[in-house]
C-alpha positions in Angstrom: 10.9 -12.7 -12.8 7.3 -11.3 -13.1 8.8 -9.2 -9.8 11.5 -7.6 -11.6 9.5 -7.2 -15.1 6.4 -4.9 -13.3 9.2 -3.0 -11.5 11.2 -2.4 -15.1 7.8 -1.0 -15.9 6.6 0.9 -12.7 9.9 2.8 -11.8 10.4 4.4 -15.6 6.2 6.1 -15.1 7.1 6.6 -11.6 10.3 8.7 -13.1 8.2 10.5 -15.6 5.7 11.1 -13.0 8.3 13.4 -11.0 9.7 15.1 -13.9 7.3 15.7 -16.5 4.0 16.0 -15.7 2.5 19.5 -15.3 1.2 19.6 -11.0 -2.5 18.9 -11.7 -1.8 16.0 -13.8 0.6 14.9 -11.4 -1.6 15.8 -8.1 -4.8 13.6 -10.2 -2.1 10.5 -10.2 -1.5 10.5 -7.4 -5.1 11.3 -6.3 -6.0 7.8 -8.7 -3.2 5.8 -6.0 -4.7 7.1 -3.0 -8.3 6.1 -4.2 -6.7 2.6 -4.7 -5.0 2.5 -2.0 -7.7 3.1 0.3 -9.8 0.6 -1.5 -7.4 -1.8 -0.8 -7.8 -0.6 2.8 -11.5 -1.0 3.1 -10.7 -4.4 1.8 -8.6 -5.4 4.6 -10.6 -3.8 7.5 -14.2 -5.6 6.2 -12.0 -8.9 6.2 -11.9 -8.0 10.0 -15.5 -7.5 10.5 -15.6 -3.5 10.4 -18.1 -1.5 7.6 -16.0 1.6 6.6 -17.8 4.1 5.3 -16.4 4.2 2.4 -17.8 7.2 -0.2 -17.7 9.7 2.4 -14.0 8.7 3.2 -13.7 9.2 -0.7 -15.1 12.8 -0.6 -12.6 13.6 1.7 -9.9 12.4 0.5 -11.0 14.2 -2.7 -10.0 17.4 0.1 -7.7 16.6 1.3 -5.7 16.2 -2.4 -7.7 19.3 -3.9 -6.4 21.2 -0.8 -2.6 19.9 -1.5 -2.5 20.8 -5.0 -4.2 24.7 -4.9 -2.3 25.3 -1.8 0.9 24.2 -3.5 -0.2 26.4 -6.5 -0.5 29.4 -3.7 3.0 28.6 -2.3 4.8 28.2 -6.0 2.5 30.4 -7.4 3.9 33.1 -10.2 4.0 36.5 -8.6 3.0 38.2 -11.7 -0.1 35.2 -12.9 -2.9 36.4 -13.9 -4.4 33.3 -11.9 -2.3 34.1 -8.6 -5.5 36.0 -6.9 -7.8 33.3 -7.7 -5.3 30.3 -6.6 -4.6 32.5 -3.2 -8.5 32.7 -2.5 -9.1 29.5 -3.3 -6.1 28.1 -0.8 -7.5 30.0 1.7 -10.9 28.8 1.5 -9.3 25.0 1.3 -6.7 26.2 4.8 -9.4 27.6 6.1 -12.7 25.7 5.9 -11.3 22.4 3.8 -8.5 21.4 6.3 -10.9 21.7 9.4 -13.9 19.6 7.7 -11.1 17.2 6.9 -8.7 16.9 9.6 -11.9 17.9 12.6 -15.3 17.8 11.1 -14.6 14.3 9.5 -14.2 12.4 12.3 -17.5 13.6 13.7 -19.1 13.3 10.9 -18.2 9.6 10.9 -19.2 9.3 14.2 -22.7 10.9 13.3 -23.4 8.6 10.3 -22.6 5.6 13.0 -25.6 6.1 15.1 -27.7 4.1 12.7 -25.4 1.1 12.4 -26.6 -2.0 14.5 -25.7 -3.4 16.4 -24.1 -0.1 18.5 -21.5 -1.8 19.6 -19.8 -1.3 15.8 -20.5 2.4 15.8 -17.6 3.9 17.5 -15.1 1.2 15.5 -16.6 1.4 12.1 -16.2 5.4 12.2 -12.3 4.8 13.5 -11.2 2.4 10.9 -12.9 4.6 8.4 -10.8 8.2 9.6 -7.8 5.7 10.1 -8.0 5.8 6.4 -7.5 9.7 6.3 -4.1 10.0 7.6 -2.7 6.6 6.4 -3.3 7.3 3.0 -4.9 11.0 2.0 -2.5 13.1 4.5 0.7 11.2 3.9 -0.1 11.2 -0.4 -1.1 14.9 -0.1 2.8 15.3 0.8 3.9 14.1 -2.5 2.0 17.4 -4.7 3.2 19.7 -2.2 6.9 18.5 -2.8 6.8 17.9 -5.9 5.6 21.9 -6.6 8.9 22.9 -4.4 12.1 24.3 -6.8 13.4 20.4 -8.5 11.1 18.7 -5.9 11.1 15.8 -8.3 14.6 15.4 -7.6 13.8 15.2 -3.9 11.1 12.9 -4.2 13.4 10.5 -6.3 16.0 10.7 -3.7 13.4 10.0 -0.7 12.2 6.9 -2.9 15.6 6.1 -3.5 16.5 5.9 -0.1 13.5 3.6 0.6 13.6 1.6 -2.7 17.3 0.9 -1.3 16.6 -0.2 1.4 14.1 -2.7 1.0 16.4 -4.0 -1.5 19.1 -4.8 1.1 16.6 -5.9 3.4 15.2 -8.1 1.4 18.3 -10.0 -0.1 20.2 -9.6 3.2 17.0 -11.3 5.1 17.2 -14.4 2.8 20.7 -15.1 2.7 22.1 -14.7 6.5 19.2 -13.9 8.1 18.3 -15.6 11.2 17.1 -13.5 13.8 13.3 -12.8 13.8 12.6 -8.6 13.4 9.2 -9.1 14.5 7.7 -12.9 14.1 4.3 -12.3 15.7 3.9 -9.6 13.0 5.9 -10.0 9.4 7.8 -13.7 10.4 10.4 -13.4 7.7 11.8 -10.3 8.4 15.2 -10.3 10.4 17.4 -8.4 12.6 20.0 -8.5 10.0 17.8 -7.3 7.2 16.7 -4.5 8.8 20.9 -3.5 9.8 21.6 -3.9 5.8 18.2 -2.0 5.4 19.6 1.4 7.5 22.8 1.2 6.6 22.3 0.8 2.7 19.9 3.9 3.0 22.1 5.7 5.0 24.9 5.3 1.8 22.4 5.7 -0.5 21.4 8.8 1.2 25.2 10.0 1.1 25.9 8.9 -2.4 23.0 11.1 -3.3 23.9 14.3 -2.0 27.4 13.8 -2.7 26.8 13.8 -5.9 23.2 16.0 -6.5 25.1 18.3 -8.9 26.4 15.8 -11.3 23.0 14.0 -10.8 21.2 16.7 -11.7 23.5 17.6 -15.0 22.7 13.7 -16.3 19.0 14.8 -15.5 19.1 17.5 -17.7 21.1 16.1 -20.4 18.7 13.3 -21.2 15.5 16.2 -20.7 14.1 15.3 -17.2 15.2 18.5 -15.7 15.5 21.4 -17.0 18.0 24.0 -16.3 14.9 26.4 -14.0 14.0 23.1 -12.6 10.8 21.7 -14.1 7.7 23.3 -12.9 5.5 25.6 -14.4 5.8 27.7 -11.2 8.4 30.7 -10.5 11.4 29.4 -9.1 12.6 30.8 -5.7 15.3 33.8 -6.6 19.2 32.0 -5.9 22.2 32.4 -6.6 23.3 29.6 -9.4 27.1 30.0 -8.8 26.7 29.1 -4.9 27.6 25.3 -4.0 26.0 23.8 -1.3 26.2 20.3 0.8 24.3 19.7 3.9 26.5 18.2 6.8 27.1 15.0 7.1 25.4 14.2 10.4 22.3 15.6 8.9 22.7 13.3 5.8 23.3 10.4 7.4 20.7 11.0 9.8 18.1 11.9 6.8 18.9 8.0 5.6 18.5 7.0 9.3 15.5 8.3 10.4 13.3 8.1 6.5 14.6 4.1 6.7 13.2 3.4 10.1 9.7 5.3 9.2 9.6 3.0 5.8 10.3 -0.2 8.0 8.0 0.7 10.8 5.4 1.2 7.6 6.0 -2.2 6.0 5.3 -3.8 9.5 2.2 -1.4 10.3 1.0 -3.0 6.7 2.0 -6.6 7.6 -0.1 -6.4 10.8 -3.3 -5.2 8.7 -3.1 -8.2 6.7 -2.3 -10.6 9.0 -5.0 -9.5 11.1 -7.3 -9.5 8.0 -5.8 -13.2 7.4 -4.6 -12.1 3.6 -1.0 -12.5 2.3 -1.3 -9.1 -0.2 -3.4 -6.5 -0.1 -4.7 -6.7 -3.7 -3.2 -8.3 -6.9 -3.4 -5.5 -9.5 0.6 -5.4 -9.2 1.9 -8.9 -10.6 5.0 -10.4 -8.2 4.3 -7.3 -5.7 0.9 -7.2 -4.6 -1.6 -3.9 -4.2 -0.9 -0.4 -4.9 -0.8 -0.1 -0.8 2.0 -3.2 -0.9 3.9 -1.3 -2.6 3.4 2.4 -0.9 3.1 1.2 3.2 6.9 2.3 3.1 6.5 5.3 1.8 3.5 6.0 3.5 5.9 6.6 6.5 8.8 7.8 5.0 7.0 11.3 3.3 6.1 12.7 6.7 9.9 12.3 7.7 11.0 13.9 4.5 9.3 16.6 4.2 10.4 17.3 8.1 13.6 17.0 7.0 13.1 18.9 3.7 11.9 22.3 5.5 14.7 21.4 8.3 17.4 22.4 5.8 17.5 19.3 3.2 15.5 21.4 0.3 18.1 24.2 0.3 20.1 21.8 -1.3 17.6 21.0 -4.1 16.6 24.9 -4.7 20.5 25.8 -5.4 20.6 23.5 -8.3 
């Protein structure tokens, strides 16, 4: 029950989130997830002996979001903004000296501050579990401002979360009612074979359902004042045509569910094997019935990378013609 009740709550803010929030408010929530979720990290990885360096992983993921949100703002940006030269210089200061110091520079740099932990021997694996941090959380989160900027990304973003949402539904139920063959034991022991089926193939219709049906969707959306007829952004949206109808091919719907459902389930297990190495059932309790903030994101942690592959693959075209 107290499962169910903190979902009721989470998935209306979550909804909001995506629709209504101008992109720096939305960029500085998700921002205040990351920085939990890597907390909840460190957590984890000193239950297994490592010291993270923890503020200067802080800094950069401060970067690495400040760098998603202005370059966003440079890609979405109003042609005719008074503030379109200084949000172009500005992404091009984060592409070009922000991303490197991040993505390059940090790893060094974690290697550098290493040299005066004793004994040695924790040097080289303190400075890795602290850049593991970077990718796992601060690259994958960053993907979530940049979509979200896009012509109705908000609708995307709700459909990737659908998809995953979905399917760890039908996992989940699935598992515990004829589940019998163990998915991975050593790792997450009651997952099952024929969780993880229902898990693909309920994305998969999810996934179908969705596109099938985007334009109605997206009328219900504006009727009740989540999306607006431009598509809610303060940015200019892309120049289209609003009497052409569009619907990706099947193959590539199907294969969207596919693919973002296996990422998601290869991100639960990644999580699982954190924890059970660290010896803890969850990775925080802020979350009553579900755990940590990173509980509840490991899926998706996974699943952004695939959809935003699959959203400049073709996908968005679908979301910019409604």
């Amino acid at each position: 029950m107290t499962r169910v009740l903190t979902a009721a709550i989470l998935i209306p803010i979550v909804i909001l989130a995506l629709f209504k929030t101008p992109l720096w408010l939305f960029t500085l929530l998700v921002f205040g997830v990351a920085v939990r979720a890597a907390h909840e990290y460190f957590n984890i990885v000193k239950a297994q002996g490592f010291r993270p360096f923890e503020l200067t992983c802080y800094a950069l993921l401060v970067l690495s979001l400040m760098g998603a949100f202005v370059i966003s703002s440079w890609l979405f940006g109003q042609p005719n903004s008074p503030a379109t030269l200084t949000t172009r210089v500005s992404a091009s200061v984060l592409f070009w000296y922000g991303l490197p110091i991040v993505t390059f520079l940090g790893p060094l740099l974690l290697l550098v501050l290493a040299l005066r932990r004793e004994p040695s021997s924790q040097s080289l694996p303190d400075a890795a579990v602290s850049y593991m941090v970077l990718p796992y959380v601060g690259f994958t989160l960053a993907i979530l401002p940049m979509l979200r900027a896009a012509r109705s990304g908000g609708l995307f973003l709700l459909t990737l979360m659908l998809v995953v949402w979905c399917g760890d539904i039908a996992a989940y139920y699935v598992g515990r009612a004829i589940g019998k063959h163990k998915l991975a034991p050593r790792v997450s022991p009651g997952k099952s074979w024929e969780g993880a089926i229902a898990s693909v193939l309920a994305a998969m219709l999810v996934s179908y359902l969705v596109f099938y049906f985007l334009r109605p969707i997206s009328t219900a959306l504006r009727n009740i004042g989540l999306l607006s007829p431009l598509g809610y952004t303060y940015y200019s949206p892309l120049p289209v045509s609003p009497t052409r109808s569009m619907i990706a091919p099947l193959w590539l719907i199907l294969l969207f569910g596919l693919l973002t459902n296996i990422a998601a389930q290869l991100g639960d297990l990644v999580e699982s094997a954190l924890k059970r190495g660290a010896g803890v059932k969850d990775s925080g309790t802020l979350l009553p019935g579900h755990g940590g903030v990173l509980d509840r994101i490991d899926a998706l942690l996974f699943a952004l990378p695939v959809g935003l592959i699959f959203y400049l693959a073709g996908l968005g075209g679908n979301f910019e013609l409604i």
